[in-house]
Structures are given as structure tokens and as C-alpha cells.
C-alpha positions in Angstrom: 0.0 0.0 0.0 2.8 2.6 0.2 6.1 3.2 -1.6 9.2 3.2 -0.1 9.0 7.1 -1.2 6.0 7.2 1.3 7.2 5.3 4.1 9.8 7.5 4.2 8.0 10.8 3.5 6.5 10.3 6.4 9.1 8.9 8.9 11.4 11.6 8.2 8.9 14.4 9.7 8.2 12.8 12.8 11.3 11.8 13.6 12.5 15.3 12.9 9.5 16.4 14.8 10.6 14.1 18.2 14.3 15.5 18.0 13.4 18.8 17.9 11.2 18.9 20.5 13.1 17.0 23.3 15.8 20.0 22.3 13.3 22.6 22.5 12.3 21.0 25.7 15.7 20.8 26.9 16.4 24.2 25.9 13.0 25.3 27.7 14.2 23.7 31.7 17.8 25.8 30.8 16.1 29.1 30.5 13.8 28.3 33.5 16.8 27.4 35.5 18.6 30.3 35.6 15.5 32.0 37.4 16.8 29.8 40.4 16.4 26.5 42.3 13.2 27.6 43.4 11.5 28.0 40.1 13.0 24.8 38.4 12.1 23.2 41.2 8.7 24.5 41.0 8.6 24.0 37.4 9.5 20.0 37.3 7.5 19.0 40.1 4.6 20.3 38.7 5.8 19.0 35.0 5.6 15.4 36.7 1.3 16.2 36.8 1.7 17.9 33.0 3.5 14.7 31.5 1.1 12.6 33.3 -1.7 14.3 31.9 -0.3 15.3 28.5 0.2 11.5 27.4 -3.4 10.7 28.6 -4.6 12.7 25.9 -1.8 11.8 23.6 -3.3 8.2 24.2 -6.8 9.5 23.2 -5.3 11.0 20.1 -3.7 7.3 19.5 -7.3 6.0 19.7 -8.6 8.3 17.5 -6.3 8.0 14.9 -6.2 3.7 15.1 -10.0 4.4 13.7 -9.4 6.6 11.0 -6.9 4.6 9.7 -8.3 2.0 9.6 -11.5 3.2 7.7 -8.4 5.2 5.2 -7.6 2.0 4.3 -11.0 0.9 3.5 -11.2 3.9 1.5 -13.9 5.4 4.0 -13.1 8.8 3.9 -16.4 10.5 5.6 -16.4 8.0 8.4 -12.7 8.9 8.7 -13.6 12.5 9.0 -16.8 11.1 11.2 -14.7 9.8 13.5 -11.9 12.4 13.1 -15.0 14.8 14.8 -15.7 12.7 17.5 -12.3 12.5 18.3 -11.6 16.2 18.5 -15.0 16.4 20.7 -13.6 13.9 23.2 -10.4 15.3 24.1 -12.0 19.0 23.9 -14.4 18.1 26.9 -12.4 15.8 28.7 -9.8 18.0 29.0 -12.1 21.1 29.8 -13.0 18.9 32.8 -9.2 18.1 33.8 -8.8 21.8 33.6 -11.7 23.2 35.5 -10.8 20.7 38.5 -7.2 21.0 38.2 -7.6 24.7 38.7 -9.5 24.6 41.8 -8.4 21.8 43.6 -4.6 22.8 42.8 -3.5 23.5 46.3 -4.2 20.5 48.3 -3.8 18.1 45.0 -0.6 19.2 45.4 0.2 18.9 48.9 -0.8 15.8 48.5 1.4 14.3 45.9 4.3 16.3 47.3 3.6 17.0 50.6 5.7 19.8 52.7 7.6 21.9 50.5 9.4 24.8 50.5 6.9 28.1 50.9 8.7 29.5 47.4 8.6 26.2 45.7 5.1 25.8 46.7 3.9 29.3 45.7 5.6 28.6 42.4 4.3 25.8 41.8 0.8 27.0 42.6 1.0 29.5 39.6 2.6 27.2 37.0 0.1 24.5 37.5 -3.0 27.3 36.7 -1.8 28.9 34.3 -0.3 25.3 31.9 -3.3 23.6 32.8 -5.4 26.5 30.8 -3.2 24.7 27.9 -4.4 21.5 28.2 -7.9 21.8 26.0 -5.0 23.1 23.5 -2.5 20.6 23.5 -5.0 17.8 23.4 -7.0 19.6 20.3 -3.4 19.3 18.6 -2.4 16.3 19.4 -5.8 15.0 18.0 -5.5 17.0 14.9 -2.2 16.3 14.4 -2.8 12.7 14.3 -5.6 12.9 11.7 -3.2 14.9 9.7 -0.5 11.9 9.9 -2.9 8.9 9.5 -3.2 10.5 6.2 0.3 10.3 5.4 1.3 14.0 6.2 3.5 14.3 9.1 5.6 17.3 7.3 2.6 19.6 8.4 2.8 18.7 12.4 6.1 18.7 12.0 6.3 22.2 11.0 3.6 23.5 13.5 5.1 21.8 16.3 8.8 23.1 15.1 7.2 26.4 14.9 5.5 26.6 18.5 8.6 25.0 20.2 10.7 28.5 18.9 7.9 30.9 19.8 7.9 29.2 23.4 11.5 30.0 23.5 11.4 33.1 22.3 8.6 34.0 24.7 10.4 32.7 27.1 13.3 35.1 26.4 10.9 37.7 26.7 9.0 37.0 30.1 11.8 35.5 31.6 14.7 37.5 30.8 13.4 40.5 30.1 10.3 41.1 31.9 11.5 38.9 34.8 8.0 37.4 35.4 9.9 34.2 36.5 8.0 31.0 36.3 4.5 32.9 35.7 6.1 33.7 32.4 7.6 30.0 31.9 4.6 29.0 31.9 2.6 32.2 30.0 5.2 30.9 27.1 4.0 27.6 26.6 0.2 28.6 27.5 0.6 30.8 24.2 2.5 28.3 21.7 -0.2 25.4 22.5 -2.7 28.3 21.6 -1.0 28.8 18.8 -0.6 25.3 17.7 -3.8 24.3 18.4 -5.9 27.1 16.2 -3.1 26.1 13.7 -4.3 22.8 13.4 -7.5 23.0 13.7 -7.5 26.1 10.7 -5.4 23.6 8.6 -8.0 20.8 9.3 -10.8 23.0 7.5 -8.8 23.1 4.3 -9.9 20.0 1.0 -6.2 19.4 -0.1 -6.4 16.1 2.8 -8.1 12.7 3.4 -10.0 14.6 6.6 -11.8 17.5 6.4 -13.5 18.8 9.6 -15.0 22.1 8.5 -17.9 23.3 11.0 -16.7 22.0 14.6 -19.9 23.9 16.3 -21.7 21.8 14.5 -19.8 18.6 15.4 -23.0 16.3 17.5 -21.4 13.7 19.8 -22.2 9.8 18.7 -21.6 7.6 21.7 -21.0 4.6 19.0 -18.0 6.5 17.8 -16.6 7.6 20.6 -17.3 4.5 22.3 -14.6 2.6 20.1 -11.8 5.7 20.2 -12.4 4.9 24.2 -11.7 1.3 23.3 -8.3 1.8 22.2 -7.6 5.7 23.7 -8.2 4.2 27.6 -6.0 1.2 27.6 -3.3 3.4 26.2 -3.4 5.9 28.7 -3.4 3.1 31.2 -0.1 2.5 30.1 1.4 5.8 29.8 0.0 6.7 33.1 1.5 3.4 34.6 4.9 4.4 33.0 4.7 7.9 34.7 3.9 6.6 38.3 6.8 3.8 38.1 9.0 6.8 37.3 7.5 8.4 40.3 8.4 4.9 42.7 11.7 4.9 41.2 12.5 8.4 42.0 11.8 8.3 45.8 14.4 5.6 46.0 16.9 7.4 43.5 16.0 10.4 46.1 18.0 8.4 48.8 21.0 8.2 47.4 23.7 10.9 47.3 23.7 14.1 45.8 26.5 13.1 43.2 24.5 9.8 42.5 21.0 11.6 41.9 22.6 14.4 39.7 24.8 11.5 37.3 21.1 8.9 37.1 19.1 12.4 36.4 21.5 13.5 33.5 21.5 9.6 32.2 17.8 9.6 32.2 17.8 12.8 30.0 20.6 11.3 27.6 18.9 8.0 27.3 15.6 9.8 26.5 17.2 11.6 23.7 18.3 8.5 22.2 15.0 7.1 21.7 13.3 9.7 20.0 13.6 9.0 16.9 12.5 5.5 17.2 9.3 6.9 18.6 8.9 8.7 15.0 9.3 5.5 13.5 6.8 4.0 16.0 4.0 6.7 15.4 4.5 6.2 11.8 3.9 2.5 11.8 0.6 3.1 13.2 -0.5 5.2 10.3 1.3 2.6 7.7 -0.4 -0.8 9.9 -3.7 1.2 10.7 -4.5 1.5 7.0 -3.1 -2.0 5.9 -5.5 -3.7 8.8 -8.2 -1.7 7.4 -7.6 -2.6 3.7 -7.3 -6.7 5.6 -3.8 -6.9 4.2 -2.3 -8.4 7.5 0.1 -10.1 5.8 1.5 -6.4 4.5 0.8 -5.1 7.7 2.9 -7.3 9.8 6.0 -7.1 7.1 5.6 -3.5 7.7 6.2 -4.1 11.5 9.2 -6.0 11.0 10.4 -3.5 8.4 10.3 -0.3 10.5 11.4 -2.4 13.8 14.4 -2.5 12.0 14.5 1.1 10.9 14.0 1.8 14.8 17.2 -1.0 15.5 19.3 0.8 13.4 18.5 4.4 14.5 19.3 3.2 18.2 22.5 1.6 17.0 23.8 4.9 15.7 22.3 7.2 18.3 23.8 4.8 21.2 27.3 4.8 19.4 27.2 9.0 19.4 25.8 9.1 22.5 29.1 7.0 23.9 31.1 9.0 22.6 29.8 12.4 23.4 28.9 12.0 26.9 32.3 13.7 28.5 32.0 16.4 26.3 28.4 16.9 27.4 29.1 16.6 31.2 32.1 19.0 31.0 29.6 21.5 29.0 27.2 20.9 31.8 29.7 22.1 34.3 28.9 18.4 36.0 31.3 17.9 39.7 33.6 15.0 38.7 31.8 12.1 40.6 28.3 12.9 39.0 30.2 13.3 35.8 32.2 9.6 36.0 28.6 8.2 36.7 27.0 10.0 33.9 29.4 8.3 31.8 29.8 4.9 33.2 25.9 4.5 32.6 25.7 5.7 29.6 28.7 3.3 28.3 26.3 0.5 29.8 23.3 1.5 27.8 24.9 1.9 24.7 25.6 -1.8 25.2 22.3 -2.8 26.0 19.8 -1.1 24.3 20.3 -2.2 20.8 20.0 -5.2 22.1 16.5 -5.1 23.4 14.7 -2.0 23.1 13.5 -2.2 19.6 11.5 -5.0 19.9 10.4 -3.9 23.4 9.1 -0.9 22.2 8.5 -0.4 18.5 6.1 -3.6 17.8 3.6 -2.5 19.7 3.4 0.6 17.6 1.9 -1.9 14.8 -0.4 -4.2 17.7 -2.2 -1.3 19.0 -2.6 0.2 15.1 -4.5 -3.2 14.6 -6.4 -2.6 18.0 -4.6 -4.9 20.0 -4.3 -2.6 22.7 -5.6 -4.7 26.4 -2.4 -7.1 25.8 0.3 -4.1 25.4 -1.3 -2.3 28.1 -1.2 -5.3 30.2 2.2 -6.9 29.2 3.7 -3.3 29.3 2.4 -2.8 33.1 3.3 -6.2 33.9 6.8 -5.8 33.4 7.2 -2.3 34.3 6.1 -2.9 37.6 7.6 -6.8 38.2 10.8 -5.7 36.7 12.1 -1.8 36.4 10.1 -0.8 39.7 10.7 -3.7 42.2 14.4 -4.6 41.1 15.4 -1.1 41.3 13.8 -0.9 44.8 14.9 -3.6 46.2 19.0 -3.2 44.9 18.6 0.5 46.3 17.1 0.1 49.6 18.1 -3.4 50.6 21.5 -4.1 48.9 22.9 -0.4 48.8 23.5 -0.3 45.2 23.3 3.3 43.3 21.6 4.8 40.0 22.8 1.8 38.3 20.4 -0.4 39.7 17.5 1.8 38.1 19.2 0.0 34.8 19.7 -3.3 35.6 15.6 -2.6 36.2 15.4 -0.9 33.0 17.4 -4.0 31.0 15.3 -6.6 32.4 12.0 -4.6 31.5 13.4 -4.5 28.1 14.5 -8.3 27.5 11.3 -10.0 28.8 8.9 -7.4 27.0 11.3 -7.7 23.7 10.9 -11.7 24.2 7.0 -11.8 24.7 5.9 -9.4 22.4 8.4 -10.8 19.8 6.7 -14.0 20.6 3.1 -12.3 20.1 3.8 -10.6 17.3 4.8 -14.4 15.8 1.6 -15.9 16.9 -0.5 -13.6 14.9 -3.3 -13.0 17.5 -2.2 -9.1 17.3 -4.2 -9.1 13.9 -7.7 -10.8 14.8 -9.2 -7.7 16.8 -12.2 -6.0 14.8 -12.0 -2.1 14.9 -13.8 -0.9 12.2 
């Protein structure tokens, strides 16, 4: 069903799209940090609620997009754009909802997930949470569009709107931080206004008849519970397992929390090299779900699953060549940093000992069940995904840290053994051919 021209037509973009905005986002905490240690760390506890939240709707988005795929490839373009409605609707009132009760119960949610903190750090906190939860009806309206827009094979045009709002958040944040001093009030006022601005972006672009999905009048847009039903179907069990992800990161942490300041400072500049190096892949993965989405719809499963092997090892090779770079560039980057020498030496020791293991399992751990959930297999990810997380990453990384002593490497010995049994059994799923006998559409 697509050209090697296509495939790659639309890899490219959303891989480009991934890379730039883990920079951006990078570049974003910098700025932010040199308001003080009060403001980033007002700014990245309250980001642990945003990311949470953020990939819920991202999830949604996932759902919505399996369906209109999969009706693309049966060459059902107005229940595509049906669908593509209903999906917009969905994430619009559910995250009106988030919002409305984020905003008033804001104080004690987040004494409660964090407890006593320092008066500054709360205050802070206080006002980033208001004002970036405003932005979460936009960032869910453009994640959502942006997904209809690459189920239809055009991933340049997120690409460019998401490149585009990443540099007016910096620049804004140039403005309001350096200039205007509005501290993280104006962190946050920054990336309120660029998820405006992607989001009415978007949605304008969504009006125009040059694509597959055209979604002219949204006030006219009339909920169907049949519809959204099924984008529930596939969007929930996702967000099951992003939210799962984000509260093992949260169990891991307190234990990473216990260990010296040295040890906490080289695992938390690991974590932020190894997530670099897998965001390409990611690209690759979001693209397989457009590609498998409309194959399963057009009942080519045969096609579909070569095309899961295929851009598995697209995704193999990328982490090959990123882990190799990342090897080598790690000193650099921790002298750059201005890293002490101990955090430095175990910035660099771990990130020797992923670029070792990775390749070895994360592809298959990861990228495959880009393809299942494209072909709504999304309970057995969810629950295979959770499984391991928790039975693996969570509890060995525990236990090494607070009953054997061990440091931030024990996070990764966790981390590897999430990766080889989830590579193993989804490999073996993926063999079995059960992924493909789910009915979507």
C-alpha cells in the first residue's frame, strides 16, 4: 500500500519532529533554570502532573487515529472525517473537565502528591500549574489534529507547526523570563501561548480539502456515543499505560532520592541522555501506526505485519547509531554541563552500559507494539507493558537500592530486564499472529 517514497515521506517528519522537540524542551528547563532552584524546582514538580496528563490525551489521540486509519484503508473517507470529529469532541471536553478541576483543587492536589515543600517552591508551583493547565484543552486539540493529519500520510505539516511553537515558546520565554522577569509565571505564560498557537493552527489547517480529513464546521460537530465508544476502546487502555509508565518513574525516583547528591545528579542527567536516544524510534513508531492502521483496514495483514518487521528494524538501526554518538559524546556533554567529577564519571559509566544494551532489546520492546495497537490490539500491550514495568524496572530497582545499597545503576539493571522479557514476549506475540484478529472498524 505505500512506496518506499511514502514510508519515508513520512518517517522523516516525525522523527525530525521528536528530535526537535526533546531540544526545544531541553532548551526550555535551561532558561527556567537560571530563574533559580526555586523556580526549576517548581517547574519540574509540577511537569511530573503535566507529562502525566499530556500523554493521557496523547493516548486518546492514538485511539482516534487507530480508527481513522483503519476506515483510510478501506477507503472510507467520511467515516474517517466522522470519526476524526468525534475525536476532537472527546479530548476538547475531557480536557475542559481536567482543567476546570485541576484549577481549583490545585492547592491541596498538590500537597498531596508532594507534601511539605518549601513556601517558594510551593507558591511557584501553585502558579505554573494554573496557568499550563489552561493549555491542556490546546495541547489535546493538537495532538488530536495532528494525528488525523499523519494517519493520512502528512506528518511534514505537524512537524512544522510543532517546530514552529517549540521556537515561539522560546522566544517568549526570552521575553518573560529575561526581560520582563515574570519568573515561572512567564515559563509557563510561554508555553500557554504556543499550544494556543498550535492548536488554532491545526484545527484552521483541518478545514482546508487538499487532505483525506476535512473537519470544517466543529460547532456543528453532535457527539455519537457509538463512535466515541470505540476511540475509548483503544484511547483508555493506552493511557493506562502511559500513566502506569509515569507513576513507576515516580516509585523509582523516591528511591533514586536516597541516594547521594553526586548519585542523583549522574542517574538524572543519564535519564535525560537516554531519552534523547530514543526519540527518533518513537517517529518510527507513530508512523507504523499510520502505515499498519491502513493495511489492517484494507485486511492486508500479511502487508501489515512485514511492515512491522520492516520499521522495527528502521528503529534498530537508528538506536544503534544514536547509542554509538551518545558514547562518545557523553564527557563532552558533562564538561559542558559544568557536571562535579563524581556525578560526571557516573554520567558516563551508565551511559557506556546502555549503549551496550539497548540495541539489544529496546526495539523489539518498544516499537512492535506501535503496529499491535494500530491493529487494536491494545488490552495485551497495556497489560504486558504494566506487567513488566512494575515486576521488573520498579521492584528490582527498589529492592537493589534500599536493601543491597546499590546506586543509580540499579535503576538500569531494572530498566534491562523490562526490556528483554517485554522484547521476548511481544516478539513472541507478534509471531503468533493474535495481534491481527481484533475488529475495529
Amino acid at each position: 500500500m505505500f512506496s518506499k517514497r511514502q514510508v519515508w515521506a513520512l518517517l522523516i517528519p516525525l522523527m525530525v519532529e521528536q528530535v526537535l522537540t526533546s531540544l526545544m524542551g531541553t532548551a526550555d528547563t535551561m532558561m527556567v533554570a537560571t530563574v533559580g532552584s526555586a523556580a526549576i524546582s517548581a517547574v519540574s514538580l509540577v511537569d511530573a502532573i503535566n507529562v502525566l496528563i499530556i500523554q493521557v490525551f496523547s493516548a486518546l489521540a492514538t485511539g482516534g487515529a487507530v480508527i481513522c486509519a483503519q476506515h483510510l484503508g478501506r477507503r472510507e473517507r467520511e467515516a474517517a472525517a466522522g470519526a476524526g470529529k468525534q475525536l476532537l469532541l472527546t479530548v476538547l471536553v475531557l480536557s475542559l473537565v481536567v482543567t476546570l478541576s485541576l484549577t481549583l483543587l490545585r492547592a491541596p492536589l498538590l500537597r498531596l502528591i508532594f507534601g511539605a515543600v518549601d513556601a517558594e517552591v510551593m507558591a511557584g508551583s501553585l502558579s505554573y500549574l494554573f496557568i499550563t493547565a489552561l493549555s491542556y484543552p490546546f495541547i489535546a486539540l493538537y495532538n488530536a489534529g495532528a494525528a488525523l493529519f499523519r494517519v493520512d500520510g502528512n506528518s511534514r505539516l505537524p512537524m512544522v507547526v510543532s517546530a514552529s511553537s517549540n521556537l515561539v515558546n522560546i522566544a517568549l520565554n526570552a521575553l518573560f523570563i529575561f526581560r520582563m522577569r515574570m519568573g515561572v509565571a512567564g515559563a509557563a505564560l510561554a508555553t500557554l501561548i504556543s499550544r494556543v498557537l498550535c492548536a488554532v493552527t491545526i484545527l484552521c489547517e483541518l478545514r482546508r480539502p487538499r487532505q483525506a480529513i476535512v473537519i470544517r464546521n466543529f460547532l456543528a460537530v453532535r457527539p455519537d456515543f457509538g463512535s466515541i465508544g470505540r476511540i475509548l476502546a483503544i484511547g483508555l487502555p493506552a493511557g493506562i499505560e502511559n500513566g502506569m509508565f509515569q507513576f513507576g518513574k515516580l516509585a523509582i525516583q523516591s528511591s533514586v532520592s536516597t541516594l547521594s547528591t553526586a548519585a542523583i545528579a549522574g542517574q538524572a542527567m543519564t535519564a535525560t541522555i537516554e531519552g534523547l536516544t530514543a526519540t527518533p524510534q518513537i517517529g518510527i513508531g507513530l508512523g507504523m501506526m499510520t502505515i499498519v492502521g491502513q493495511c489492517m483496514g484494507a485486511k492486508r495483514i500479511d502487508e501489515a505485519k512485514r511492515y512491522i518487521w520492516r520499521l522495527t528494524g528502521y528503529a534498530e538501526i537508528a538506536t544503534i547509531l544514536i547509542c554509538a554518538i551518545s558514547a562518545v559524546i557523553v564527557r563532552p556533554v558533562t564538561t559542558l554541563a559544568g557536571m562535579e567529577p563524581a556525578a560526571a564519571d557516573i554520567t558516563v559509566g551508565l551511559t557506556w552500559l546502555i549503549a551496550i544494551f539497548k540495541p539489544l532489546f529496546w526495539s523489539l520492546s518498544f516499537i512492535p507494539p506501535y503496529g499491535m495497537r494500530a491493529a487494536g490490539d491494545v488490552r495485551y500491550t497495556m497489560i504486558v507493558s504494566s506487567c513488566t514495568m512494575w515486576s521488573c524496572r520498579v521492584v528490582i530497582a527498589i529492592v537493589l537500592i534500599r536493601a543491597f545499597g546499590f546506586g543509580p545503576v540499579a535503576v538500569w539493571i531494572g530498566m534491562f530486564s523490562d526490556w528483554a522479557i517485554r522484547s521476548l514476549i511481544y516478539t513472541r506475540h507478534l509471531l503468533s499472529g493474535k495481534w491481527a484478529q481484533h475488529q475495529v472498524v
